[in-house]
PLY file of the C-alpha trace (Angstrom):
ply
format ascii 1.0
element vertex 258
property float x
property float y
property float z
element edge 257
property int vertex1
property int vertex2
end_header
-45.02 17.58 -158.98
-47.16 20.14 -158.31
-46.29 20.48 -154.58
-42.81 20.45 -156.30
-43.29 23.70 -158.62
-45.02 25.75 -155.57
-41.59 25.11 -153.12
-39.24 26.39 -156.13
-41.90 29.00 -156.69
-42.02 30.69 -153.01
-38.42 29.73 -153.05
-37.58 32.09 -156.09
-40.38 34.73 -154.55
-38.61 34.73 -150.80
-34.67 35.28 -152.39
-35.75 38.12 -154.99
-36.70 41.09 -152.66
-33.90 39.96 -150.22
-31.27 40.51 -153.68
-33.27 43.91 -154.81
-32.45 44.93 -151.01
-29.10 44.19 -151.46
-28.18 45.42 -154.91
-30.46 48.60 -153.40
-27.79 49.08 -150.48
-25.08 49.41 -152.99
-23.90 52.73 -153.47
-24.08 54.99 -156.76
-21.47 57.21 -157.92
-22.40 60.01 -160.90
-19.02 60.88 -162.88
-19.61 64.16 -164.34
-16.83 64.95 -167.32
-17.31 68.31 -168.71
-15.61 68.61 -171.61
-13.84 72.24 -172.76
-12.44 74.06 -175.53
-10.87 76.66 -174.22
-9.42 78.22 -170.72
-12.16 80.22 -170.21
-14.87 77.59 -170.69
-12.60 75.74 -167.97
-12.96 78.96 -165.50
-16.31 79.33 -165.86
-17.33 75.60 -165.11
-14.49 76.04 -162.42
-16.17 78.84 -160.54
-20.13 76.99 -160.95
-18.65 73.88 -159.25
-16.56 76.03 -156.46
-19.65 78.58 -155.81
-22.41 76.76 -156.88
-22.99 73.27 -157.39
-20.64 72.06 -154.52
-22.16 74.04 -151.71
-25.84 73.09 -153.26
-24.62 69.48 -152.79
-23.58 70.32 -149.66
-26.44 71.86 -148.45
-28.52 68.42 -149.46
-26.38 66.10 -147.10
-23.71 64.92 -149.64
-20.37 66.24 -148.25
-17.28 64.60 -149.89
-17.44 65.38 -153.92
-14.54 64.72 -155.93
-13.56 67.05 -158.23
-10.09 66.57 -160.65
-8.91 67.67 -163.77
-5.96 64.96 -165.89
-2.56 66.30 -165.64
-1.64 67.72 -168.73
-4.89 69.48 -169.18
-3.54 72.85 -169.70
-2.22 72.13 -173.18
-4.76 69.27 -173.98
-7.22 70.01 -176.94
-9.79 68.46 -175.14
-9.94 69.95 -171.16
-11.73 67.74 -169.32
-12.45 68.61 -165.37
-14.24 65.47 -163.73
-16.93 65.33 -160.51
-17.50 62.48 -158.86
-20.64 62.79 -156.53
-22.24 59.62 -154.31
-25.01 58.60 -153.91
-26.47 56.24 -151.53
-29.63 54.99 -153.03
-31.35 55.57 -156.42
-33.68 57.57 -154.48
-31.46 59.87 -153.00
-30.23 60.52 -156.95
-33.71 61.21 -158.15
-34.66 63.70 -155.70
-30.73 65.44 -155.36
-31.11 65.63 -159.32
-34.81 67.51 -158.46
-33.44 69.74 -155.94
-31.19 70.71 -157.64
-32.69 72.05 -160.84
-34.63 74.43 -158.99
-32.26 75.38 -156.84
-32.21 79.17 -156.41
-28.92 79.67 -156.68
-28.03 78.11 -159.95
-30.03 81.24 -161.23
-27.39 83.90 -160.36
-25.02 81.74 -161.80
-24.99 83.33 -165.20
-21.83 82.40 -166.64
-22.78 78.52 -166.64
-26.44 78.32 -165.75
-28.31 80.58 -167.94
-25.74 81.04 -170.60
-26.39 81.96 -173.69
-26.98 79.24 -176.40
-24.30 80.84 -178.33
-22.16 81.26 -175.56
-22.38 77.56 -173.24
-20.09 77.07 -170.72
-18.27 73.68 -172.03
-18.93 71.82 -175.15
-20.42 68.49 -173.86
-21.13 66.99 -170.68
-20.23 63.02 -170.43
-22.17 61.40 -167.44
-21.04 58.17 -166.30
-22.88 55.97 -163.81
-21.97 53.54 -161.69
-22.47 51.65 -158.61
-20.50 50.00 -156.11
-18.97 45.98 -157.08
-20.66 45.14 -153.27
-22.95 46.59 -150.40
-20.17 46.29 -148.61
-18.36 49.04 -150.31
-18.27 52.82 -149.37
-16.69 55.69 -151.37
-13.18 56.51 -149.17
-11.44 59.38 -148.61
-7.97 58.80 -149.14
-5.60 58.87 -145.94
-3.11 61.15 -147.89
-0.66 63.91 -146.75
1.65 64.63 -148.65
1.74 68.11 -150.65
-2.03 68.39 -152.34
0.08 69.78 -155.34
1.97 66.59 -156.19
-0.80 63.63 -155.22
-1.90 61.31 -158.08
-5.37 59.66 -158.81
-5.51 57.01 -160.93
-9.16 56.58 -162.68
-8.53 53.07 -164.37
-11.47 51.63 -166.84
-11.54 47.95 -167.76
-13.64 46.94 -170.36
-14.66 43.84 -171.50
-15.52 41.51 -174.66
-19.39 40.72 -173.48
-21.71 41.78 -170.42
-21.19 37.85 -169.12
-17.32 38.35 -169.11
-17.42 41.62 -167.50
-19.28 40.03 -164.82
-16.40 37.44 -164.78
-13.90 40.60 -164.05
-16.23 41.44 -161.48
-16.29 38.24 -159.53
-12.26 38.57 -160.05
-12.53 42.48 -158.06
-14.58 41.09 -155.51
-14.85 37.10 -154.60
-11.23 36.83 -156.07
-10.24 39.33 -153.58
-8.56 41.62 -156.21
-10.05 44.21 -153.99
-8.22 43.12 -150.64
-5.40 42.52 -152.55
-5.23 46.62 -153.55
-6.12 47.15 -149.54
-3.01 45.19 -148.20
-0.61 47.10 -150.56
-2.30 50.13 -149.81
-3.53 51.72 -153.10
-5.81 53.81 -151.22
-8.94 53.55 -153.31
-12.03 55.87 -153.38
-14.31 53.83 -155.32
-14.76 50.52 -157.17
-17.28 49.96 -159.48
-19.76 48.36 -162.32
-20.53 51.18 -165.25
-24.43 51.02 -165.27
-24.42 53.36 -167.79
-21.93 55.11 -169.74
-20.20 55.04 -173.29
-17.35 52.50 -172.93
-19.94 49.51 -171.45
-19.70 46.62 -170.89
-16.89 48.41 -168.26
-15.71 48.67 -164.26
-13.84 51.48 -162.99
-12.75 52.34 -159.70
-10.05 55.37 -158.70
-6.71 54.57 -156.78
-4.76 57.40 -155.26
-0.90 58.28 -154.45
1.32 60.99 -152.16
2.95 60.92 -155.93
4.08 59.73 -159.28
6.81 58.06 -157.59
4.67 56.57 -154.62
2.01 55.58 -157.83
4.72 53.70 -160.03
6.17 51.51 -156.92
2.65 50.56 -155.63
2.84 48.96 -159.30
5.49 47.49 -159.08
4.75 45.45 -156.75
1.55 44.77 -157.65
2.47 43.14 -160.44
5.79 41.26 -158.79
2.89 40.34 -155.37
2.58 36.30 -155.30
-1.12 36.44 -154.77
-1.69 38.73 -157.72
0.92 36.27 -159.94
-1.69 33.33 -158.19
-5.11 34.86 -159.20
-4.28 36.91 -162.64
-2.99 33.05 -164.02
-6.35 31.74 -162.39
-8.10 29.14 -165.91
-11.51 31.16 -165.07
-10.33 34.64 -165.36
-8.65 34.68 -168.62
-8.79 37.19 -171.52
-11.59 39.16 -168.94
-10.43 42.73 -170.32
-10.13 43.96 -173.16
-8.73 47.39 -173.10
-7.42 48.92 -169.87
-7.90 52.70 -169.77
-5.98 55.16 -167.30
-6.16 58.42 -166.50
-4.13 60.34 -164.20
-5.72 63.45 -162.27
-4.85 65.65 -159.62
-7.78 67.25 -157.39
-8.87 70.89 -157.42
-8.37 73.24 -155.45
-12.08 72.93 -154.06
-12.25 69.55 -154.30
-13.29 67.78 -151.05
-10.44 65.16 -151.21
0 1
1 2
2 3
3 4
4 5
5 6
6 7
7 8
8 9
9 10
10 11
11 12
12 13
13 14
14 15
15 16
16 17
17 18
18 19
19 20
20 21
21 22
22 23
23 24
24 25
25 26
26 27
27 28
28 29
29 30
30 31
31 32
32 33
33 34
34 35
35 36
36 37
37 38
38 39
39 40
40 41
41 42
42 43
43 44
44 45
45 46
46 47
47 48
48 49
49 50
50 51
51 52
52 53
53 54
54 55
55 56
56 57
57 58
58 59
59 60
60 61
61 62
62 63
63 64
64 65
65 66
66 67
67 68
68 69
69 70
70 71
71 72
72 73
73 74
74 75
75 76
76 77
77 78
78 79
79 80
80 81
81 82
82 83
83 84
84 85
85 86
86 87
87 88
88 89
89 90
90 91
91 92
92 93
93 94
94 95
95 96
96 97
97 98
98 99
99 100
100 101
101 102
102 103
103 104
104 105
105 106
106 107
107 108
108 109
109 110
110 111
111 112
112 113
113 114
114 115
115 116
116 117
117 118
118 119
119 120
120 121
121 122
122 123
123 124
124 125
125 126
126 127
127 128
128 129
129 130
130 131
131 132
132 133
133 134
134 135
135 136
136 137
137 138
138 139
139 140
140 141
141 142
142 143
143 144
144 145
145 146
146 147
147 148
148 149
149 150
150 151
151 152
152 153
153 154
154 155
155 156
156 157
157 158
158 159
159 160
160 161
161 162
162 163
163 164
164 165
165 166
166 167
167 168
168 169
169 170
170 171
171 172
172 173
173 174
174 175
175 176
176 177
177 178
178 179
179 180
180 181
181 182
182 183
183 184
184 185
185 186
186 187
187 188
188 189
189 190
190 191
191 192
192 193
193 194
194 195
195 196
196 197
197 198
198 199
199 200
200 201
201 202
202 203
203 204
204 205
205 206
206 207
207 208
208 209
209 210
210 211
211 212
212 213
213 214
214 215
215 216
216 217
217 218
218 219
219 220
220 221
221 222
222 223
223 224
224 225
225 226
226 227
227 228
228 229
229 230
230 231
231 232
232 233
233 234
234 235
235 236
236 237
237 238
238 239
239 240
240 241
241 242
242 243
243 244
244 245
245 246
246 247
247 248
248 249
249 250
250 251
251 252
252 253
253 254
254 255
255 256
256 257
């Protein structure tokens, strides 16, 4: 018995580091939602990301930030614009978050930086994390190229009832194939992910992309007409796995990097 206990011991010891390696080769994305009151609040967090944050990012090896804004957000009451930055460890987020507070530059940056207290920049800054659904996953730059003007992102956010059924949708995204499925119609996604932290949890998001609104409602369409989809959504063990589906549609900045 004893002989027994040690095996499943060293057993359990041997497959732990090998799944911390794994879930530690998973990338991270930080989803940065400033949230605005006004135009100029919007210009000024506008010209910190163009002049200021993106080239500091930049300049500390991560080259393909996302920055978008949700259509409509010219008469919305709340003005959102959204950053998406990877990551490809936790490590490499610790120490970019470091670097970057003392970053020299952030110092001339008085209209966002050191603002006033009377006088900040945007009213509240939402920061979602998340991390890739597998290792295998990379963030992708959508193949797009049509006018920049008229493309459509798609930031969907599934939540879920519990944390155990969210991990249900999961296992639906990834060893359902829900994710190849999205490949072969060609939905051209950046990201998919688990929320790790964030204020809609338990939750998965992941951001498709379109030439256009037109190209976006077709790729629908027959998504939801696509046998395999029809085959896996009336699957017994992934029923009733979401229980509020969120969208947003954005368009990219100007100085966005896709």
């Amino acid at each position: 018995m004893k002989a027994h206990l040690f095996f499943l011991l060293a057993l359990v010891l041997l497959t732990v580091p090998a799944r911390l390696a794994q879930a530690a080769d998973r990338e991270l994305y930080q989803l940065r939602i400033y949230h605005l009151n006004n135009k100029q609040q919007e210009d000024r967090v506008d010209n910190f990301l163009r002049d200021t944050y993106l080239p500091a990012l930049h300049k500390l090896g991560i080259q393909k930030v996302g920055v978008f804004k949700p259509i409509g957000n010219d008469t919305a009451a709340d003005r959102r614009i959204m950053v998406l930055v990877p990551f490809k460890s936790y490590g490499q987020l610790s120490t970019v978050t470091d670097q970057l507070e003392q970053d020299k530059s952030f110092e001339r940056a008085t209209q966002y930086w050191t603002a006033a207290y009377n006088n900040p920049p945007y009213a509240r800054l939402e920061v979602v994390q998340i991390q890739a659904m597998d290792d295998k996953l990379r963030l992708q730059e959508p193949p797009l190229k049509g006018p920049r003007a008229e493309r459509v992102y798609e930031l969907r956010s599934y939540e879920s009832p519990t944390e155990k059924i969210h991990l249900n949708k999961v296992q639906m995204f990834v060893q359902g194939n829900e994710i190849g499925l999205f490949k072969r119609l060609g939905f051209n996604a950046v990201f998919y992910g688990r929320v790790l932290a964030g204020s809609h949890m338990p939750n998965l998001m992941y951001l498709t992309t379109f030439e256009n609104q037109a190209a976006r409602d077709a790729h629908w369409k027959a998504f939801g007409a696509d046998p395999e989809w029809k085959k896996l959504s009336a699957m017994p063990e992934y029923q009733n796995n979401v229980s509020k589906n969120e969208q947003q549609f954005l368009y990219p900045a100007t100085y966005s990097d896709y």
